[in-house]
C-alpha positions as CSV (number, residue, x, y, z in Angstrom):
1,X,0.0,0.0,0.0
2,X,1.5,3.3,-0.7
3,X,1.2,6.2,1.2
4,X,0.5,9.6,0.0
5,X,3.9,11.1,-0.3
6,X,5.2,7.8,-1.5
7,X,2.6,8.7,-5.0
8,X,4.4,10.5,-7.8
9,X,2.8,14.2,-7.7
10,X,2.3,15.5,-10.9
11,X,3.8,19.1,-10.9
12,X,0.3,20.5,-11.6
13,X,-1.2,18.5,-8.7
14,X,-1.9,20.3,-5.3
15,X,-1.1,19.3,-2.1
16,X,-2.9,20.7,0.8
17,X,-6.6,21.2,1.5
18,X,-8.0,23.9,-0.1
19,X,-9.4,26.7,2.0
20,X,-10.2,29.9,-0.1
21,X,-9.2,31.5,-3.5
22,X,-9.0,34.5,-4.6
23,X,-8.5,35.6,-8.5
24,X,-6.7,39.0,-9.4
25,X,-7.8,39.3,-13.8
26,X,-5.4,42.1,-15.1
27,X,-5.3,41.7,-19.0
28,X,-3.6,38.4,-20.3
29,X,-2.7,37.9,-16.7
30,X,-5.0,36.3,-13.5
31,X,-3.6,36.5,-10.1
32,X,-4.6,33.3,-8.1
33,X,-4.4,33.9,-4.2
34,X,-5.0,30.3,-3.1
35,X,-5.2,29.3,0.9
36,X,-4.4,25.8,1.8
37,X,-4.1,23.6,5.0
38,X,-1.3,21.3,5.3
39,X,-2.0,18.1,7.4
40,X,-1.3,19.8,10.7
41,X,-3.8,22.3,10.1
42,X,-0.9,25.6,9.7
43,X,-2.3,27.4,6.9
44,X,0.2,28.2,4.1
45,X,-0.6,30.4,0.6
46,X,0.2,30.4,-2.9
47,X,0.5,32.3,-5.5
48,X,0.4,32.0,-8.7
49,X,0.4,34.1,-12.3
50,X,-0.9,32.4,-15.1
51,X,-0.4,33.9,-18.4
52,X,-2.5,33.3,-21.4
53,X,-0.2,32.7,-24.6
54,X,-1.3,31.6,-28.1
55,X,1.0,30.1,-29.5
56,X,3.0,29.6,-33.5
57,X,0.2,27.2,-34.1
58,X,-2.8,29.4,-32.9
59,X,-3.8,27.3,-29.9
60,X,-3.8,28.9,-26.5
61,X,-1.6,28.2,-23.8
62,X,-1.5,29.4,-20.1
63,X,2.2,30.1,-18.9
64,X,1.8,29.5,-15.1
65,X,4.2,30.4,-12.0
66,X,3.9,29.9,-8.7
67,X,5.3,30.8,-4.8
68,X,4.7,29.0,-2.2
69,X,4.2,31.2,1.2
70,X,4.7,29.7,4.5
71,X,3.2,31.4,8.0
72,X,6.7,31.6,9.2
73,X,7.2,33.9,6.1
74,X,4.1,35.9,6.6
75,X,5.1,39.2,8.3
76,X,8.3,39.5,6.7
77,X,6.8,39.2,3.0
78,X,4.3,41.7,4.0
79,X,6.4,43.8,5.6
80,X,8.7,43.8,2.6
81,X,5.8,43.9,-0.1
82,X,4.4,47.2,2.1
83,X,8.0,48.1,1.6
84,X,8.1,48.2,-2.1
85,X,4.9,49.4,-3.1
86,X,5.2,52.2,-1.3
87,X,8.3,53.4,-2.6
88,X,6.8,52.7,-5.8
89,X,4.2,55.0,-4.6
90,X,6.7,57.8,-4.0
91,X,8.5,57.8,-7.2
92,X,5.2,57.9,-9.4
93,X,4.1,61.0,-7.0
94,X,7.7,62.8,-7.3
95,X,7.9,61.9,-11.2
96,X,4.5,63.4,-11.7
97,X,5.2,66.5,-9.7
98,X,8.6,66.9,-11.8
99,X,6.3,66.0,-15.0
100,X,4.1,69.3,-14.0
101,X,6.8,71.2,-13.2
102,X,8.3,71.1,-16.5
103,X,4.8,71.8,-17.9
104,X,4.0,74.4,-16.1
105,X,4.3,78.0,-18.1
106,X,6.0,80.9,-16.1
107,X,3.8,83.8,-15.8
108,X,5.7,86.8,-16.9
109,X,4.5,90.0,-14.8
């Protein structure tokens, strides 16, 4: 009798029970937000882009990758992802005040 992890898992297979998903659609690109339970219970989360791709023959192919993110992991990925965006935040705000800056007409008295 073979035991779950003595099974060869397909690389598209799942492991974990499946608790919640959430889908992110942004153009050729969906955001998959999945929630899973390992056997213990601890709650871990994927995430995953698949990519829609026709390919040289016309057919259509999704390109898929995924991380896998563990609650030990939690608060430093968020921390970090907080991090980035909002420094992305703060350059788009200073480029578009430099942007109206150089837009911007003097007024001549």
């Amino acid at each position: 009798m073979f035991s779950r992890t003595d099974i060869p898992r397909k690389e598209s297979e799942e492991v974990g029970e499946h608790i919640l998903t959430k889908a992110v659609k942004a153009g050729r690109r969906t955001y998959f937000f999945d929630v899973r339970a390992t056997r213990g219970n601890d709650y871990y989360l994927t995430i995953t882009e698949s990519r829609k791709t026709t390919v040289a023959d016309g057919s259509v192919v999704f390109d898929r990758h995924k991380i896998f993110l563990y609650k030990e992991d939690f608060a430093r990925f968020d921390r970090t992802l907080r991090e980035v965006l909002d420094f992305i935040a703060a350059c788009q705000r200073a480029d578009e005040a430099s942007a109206r800056q150089k837009t911007e007409v003097p007024v001549s008295e």
